[in-house]
N, C-alpha and C positions, 0 to 999 in steps of 0.2 A: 162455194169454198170460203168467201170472205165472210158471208155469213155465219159458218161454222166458228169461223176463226176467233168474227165480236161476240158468238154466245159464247166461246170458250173463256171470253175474255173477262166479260161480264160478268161471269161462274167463278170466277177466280176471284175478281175485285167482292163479290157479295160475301163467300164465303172469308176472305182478309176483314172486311169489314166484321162478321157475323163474331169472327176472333177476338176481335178488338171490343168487341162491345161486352164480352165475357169477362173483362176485368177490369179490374179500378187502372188508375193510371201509374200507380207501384205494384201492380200485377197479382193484386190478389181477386180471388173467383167471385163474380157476381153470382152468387143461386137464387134465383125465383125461389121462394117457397109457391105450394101449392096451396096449401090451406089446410092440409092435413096435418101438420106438425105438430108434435107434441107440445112446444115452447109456442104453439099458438091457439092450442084447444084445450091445455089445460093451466090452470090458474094458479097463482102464487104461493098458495098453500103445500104446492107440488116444491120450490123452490127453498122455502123457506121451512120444510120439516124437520121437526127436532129430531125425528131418529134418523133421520138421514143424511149421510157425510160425502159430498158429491166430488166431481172431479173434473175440473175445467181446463179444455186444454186449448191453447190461444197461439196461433199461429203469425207473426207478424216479418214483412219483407226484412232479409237483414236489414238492407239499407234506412228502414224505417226506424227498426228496433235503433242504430245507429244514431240515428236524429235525435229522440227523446230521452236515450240514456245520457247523451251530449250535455242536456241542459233540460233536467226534471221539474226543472221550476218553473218551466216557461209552462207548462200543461198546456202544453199543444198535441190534437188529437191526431194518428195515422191511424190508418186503414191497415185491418187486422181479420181475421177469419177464429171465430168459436165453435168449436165442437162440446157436447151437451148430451148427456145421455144418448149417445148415437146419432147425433144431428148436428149438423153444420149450418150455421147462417154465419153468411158472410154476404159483403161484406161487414164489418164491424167496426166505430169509430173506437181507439183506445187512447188514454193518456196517462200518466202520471197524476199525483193529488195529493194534497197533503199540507203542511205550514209548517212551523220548526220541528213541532212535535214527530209528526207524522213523516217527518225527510232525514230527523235525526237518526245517528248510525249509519244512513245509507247513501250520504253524497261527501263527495272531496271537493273543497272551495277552491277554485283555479284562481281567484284572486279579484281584484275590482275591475277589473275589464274583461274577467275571463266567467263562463256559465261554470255551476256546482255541476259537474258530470256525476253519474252513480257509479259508483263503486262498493255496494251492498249485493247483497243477493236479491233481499225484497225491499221494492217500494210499494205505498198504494197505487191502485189503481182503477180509474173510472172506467166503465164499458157502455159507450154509447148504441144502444141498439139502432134507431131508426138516424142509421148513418150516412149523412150527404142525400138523403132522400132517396134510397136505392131499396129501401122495404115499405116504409112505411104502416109499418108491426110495432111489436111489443114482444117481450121474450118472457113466458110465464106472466103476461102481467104488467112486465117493467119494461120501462123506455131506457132506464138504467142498470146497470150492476155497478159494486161497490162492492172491490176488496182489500181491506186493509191489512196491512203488512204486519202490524205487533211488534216494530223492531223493538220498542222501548217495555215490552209487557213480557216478563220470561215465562209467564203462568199460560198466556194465550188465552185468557177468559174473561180477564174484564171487561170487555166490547161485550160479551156474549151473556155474561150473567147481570150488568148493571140492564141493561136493557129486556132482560126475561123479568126483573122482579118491579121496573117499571108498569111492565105489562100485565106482572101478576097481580098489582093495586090499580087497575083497569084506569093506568093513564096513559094517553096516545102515544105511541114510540115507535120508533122502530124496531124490527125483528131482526135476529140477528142468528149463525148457524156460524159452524167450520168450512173450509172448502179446498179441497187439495188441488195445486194449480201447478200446471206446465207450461213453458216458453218455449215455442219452439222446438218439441219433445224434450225439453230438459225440465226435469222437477225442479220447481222454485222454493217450495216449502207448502207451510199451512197457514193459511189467511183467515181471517172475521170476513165472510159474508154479509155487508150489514144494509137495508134494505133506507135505500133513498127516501128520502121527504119529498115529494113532490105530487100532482093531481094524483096519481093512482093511490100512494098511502093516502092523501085527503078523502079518497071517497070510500076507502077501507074502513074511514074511522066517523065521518059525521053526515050525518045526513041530509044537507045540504053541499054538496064539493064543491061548487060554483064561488066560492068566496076565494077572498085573497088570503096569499100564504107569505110572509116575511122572513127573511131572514137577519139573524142578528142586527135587530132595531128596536131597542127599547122604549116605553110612551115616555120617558124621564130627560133630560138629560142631567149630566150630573151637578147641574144646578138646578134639580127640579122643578126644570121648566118644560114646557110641551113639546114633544119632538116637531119638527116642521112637517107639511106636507111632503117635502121633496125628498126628504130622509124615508120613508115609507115606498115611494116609487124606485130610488133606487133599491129599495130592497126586498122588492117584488120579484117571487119565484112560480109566481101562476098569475095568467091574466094580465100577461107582461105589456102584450098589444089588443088587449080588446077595452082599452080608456076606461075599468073599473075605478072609482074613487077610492082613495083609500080614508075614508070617513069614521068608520066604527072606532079603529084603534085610536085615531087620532082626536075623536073626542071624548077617549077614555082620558089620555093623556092629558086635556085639556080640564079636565072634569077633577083629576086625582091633583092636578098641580091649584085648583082652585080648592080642595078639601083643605077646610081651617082645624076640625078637629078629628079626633077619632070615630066618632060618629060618622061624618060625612065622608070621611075614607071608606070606611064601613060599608057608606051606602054606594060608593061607588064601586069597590072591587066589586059588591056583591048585583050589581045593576048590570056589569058588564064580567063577569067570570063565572063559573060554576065552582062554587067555593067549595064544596069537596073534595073537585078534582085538586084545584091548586094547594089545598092542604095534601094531599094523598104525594102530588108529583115532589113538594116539600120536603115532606119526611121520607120519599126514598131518594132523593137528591143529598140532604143533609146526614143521613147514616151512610149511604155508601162515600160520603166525602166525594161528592165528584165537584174538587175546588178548581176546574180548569170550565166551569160553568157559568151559569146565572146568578149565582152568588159573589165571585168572583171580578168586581171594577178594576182592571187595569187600566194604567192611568199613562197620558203621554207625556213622557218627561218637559216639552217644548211646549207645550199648549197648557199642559195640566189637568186636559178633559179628560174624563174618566167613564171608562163602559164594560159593562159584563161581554161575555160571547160565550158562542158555542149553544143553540137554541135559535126554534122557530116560534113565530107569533100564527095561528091561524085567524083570520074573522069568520063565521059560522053567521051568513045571511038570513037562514031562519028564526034561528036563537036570539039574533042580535048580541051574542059571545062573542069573546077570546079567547084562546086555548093558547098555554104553554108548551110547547115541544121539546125534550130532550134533545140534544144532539151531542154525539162525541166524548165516548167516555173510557178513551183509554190513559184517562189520569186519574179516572176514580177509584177506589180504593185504596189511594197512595198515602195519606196522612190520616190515617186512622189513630194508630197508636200515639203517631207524635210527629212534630214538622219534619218530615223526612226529604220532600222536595220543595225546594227553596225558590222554583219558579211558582206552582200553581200553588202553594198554602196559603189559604187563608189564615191571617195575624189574628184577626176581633173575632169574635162570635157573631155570627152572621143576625140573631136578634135580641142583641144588646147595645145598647146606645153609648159610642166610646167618646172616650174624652174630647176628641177632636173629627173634625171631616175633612182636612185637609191631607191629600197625597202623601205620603208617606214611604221612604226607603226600607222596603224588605229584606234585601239581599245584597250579598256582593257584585251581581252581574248588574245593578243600578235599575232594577224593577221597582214601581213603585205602583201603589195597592192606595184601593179610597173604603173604607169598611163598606159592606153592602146595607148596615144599619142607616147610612146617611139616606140612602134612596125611600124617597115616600112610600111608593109601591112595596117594598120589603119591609119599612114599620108597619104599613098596615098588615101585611101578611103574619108579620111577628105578634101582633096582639091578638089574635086564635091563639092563646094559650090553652086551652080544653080540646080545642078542637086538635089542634095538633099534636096532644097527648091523644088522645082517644085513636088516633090512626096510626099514632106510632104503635102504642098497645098491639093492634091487631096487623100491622105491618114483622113488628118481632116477635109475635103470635104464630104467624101464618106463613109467606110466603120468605121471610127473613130466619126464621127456624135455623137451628144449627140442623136439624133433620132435613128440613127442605134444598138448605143449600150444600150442602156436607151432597145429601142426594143426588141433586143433579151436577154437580161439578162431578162427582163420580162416574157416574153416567158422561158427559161430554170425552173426560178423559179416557174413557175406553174406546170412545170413536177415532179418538186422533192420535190414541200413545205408538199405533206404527207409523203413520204419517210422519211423527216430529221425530222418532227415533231414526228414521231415511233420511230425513232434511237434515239432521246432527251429521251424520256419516259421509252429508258429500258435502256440506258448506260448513265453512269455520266459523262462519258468521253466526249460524244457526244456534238457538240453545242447544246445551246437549243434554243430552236426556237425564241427568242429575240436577242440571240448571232447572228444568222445565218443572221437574218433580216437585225443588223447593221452591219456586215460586207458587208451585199448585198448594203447599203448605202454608206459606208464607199468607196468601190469597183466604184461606181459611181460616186461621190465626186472626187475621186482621177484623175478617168479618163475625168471629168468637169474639174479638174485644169489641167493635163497635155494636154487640148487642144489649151488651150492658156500659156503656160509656155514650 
């Protein structure tokens, strides 16, 4: 009988236990995948299809969701649960994301001791696949998802179409799609799906992926001198702990800040770049205006130093290359016509040589701007004068077309005009669908003038 009693006992304590190991420790389901999963047998191509308008639905503890709408800034990740074309992995790390741009519209400032809580419908939002070590997968592909919000975009396409016509002049970028997303069964809107820079894009795009990936670290600094080594490690995004050098870029840097004339600039972008691409990434940089870029030296009023952002550096081991990466182009298109926004505009012409290089007050809000002509790196880019005609040519030929983009902006907008029309109806925040309409004009318009401007 006592016997009975400890197996009953025992049967009890495994099965408590066997419960407990079933979920996170804010109670969301641990699932084994088995290996059959769609989001684990087929490939990213599956995720990132143009004709297809998907529907993400994201489960998170209230108590959790409570935590990170508290204080958005902090991007700290909870544990969440995603459903995917009829599949659920969970658990799932999720957080917020973003910087003024990308929080603007959607947070209310509590004050200097107190966190920016949300008060938006949408923020971005990062999705950590292989989270706390509980899969150790990939989701289609990605270790990450990436949906951004559009609070500041009423057209919904600049994310979507600056990065299709990158890729239509076959320079590395990211892919980008629509995505209609729920919280907790509740519709949040329609988000940019836009596809991470990290190893999996690296081996999508060169052929050696084993090199180091940087983020926002220029070879310059804005005294055209060599970046350090240590400025390069911290802005390592691959190869974080396997003691890779960071050598290629850093004696590009060393090499461009030694170039005495145009010549040996010359011999240097072209010894370490693939000078087509960086012409090609150029001219669709500079026509769609995306001034919240590489172009762009914001300068810090206290120091005085001055640096572009928004962009990856890749080194390509076989090649002995570097690759420029776009990143983050929901400011592009905005000063086409004329300075309309007074943070990201670029003042000088990005290659022409202005009166001065010293910092300089653009705006009322006490931003201050360095021209990108002062950077070595960008005069040499700027004396391709043929060459940079010759790719604009075939850039407003081809892939920049009022046919081509008139096209697929047409096309996008019929995937998402019920989506955004449901998001107008239940949030005030959301465009409403006359808003939505003339930004989609407004977006075309812009890009009719920058074909011939």
């Amino acid at each position: 009988m006592i016997r009975c009693i400890l197996w009953i006992l025992v049967g009890i304590i495994m099965v408590g236990c066997q419960k407990s190991e079933q979920f996170t420790s804010s109670g969301v389901p641990i699932i084994t995948p088995t290996g059959n999963e769609k989001y684990l047998t087929e490939d990213s191509e599956i995720l990132f299809h143009q004709d297809s308008f998907y529907r993400f639905d994201i489960t998170i503890p209230e108590r959790a969701l409570a935590f990170i709408d508290n204080n958005p800034k902090a991007e700290q990740y909870v544990d969440a649960s995603l459903t995917f074309r009829g599949e659920t992995i969970s658990p799932i790390g999720i957080r917020y994301k973003g910087s003024g741009g990308a929080f603007a519209e959607g947070l209310e400032d509590g004050g200097i001791l107190q966190p920016a809580s949300k008060v938006g419908t949408k923020l971005s939002m990062k999705i950590k696949i292989d989270w706390d070590h509980h899969h150790h997968t990939e989701f289609y592909g990605q270790e990450k998802v990436q949906l951004h919000a559009m609070n500041l975009d009423k057209s919904q396409m600049r994310d979507r179409l600056g990065y299709w016509l990158f890729g239509q002049m076959d320079v590395p970028a990211p892919r980008a799609t629509h995505a209609k997303v729920y919280i907790n069964g509740n519709y949040s809107g329609v988000y940019a799906l836009v596809e991470q820079i990290d190893e999996a894009f690296v081996e999508r795009h060169y052929t050696n992926h084993k090199g180091n990936l940087y983020k926002e670290v220029w070879p310059l600094t804005s005294n055209n001198k060599s970046r350090s080594i240590s400025a390069y490690y911290k802005a390592l995004r691959t190869n974080e702990h396997a003691g890779v050098r960071a050598q290629l870029i850093h004696q590009f840097g060393e090499e461009l800040e030694a170039s005495s004339d145009l010549t040996s600039l010359h011999n240097t972008i072209e010894d370490y770049m693939v000078l087509d691409e960086i012409i090609r990434y150029i001219v669709v940089d500079r026509t769609i205006r995306n001034d919240d870029g590489a172009f762009h030296w914001y300068c810090n009023n206290l120091t005085g130093l001055c640096k572009p952002h928004n962009f990856y550096w890749y080194e390509n081991p076989s090649t002995q290359k570097v690759h420029l990466i776009p990143w983050d182009l929901d400011h592009a298109f905005e000063n086409i016509r004329q300075q309309v926004h007074d943070i990201t505009v670029i003042v000088n012409p990005w290659n022409e040589k202005p009166s001065s290089c010293e910092p300089f007050l653009y705006n009322d809000i006490g931003y201050k701007q360095r021209p990108a002509y002062c950077d070595k790196l960008t005069q040499g880019w700027a004396s391709y004068t043929s060459e940079l005609a010759q790719a604009k040519a075939r850039f407003i030929t081809g892939p920049f077309s009022q046919q081509s983009v008139h096209g697929q902006l047409d096309k996008w907008t019929a995937q998402i005009r019920a989506a955004t029309e449901e998001a107008a109806l239940l949030h005030d925040d959301a465009p409403t669908l006359s808003e939505w309409e003339n930004g989609l004009q407004l977006l075309k318009d812009r890009a009719d003038y920058a074909r011939t401007n």
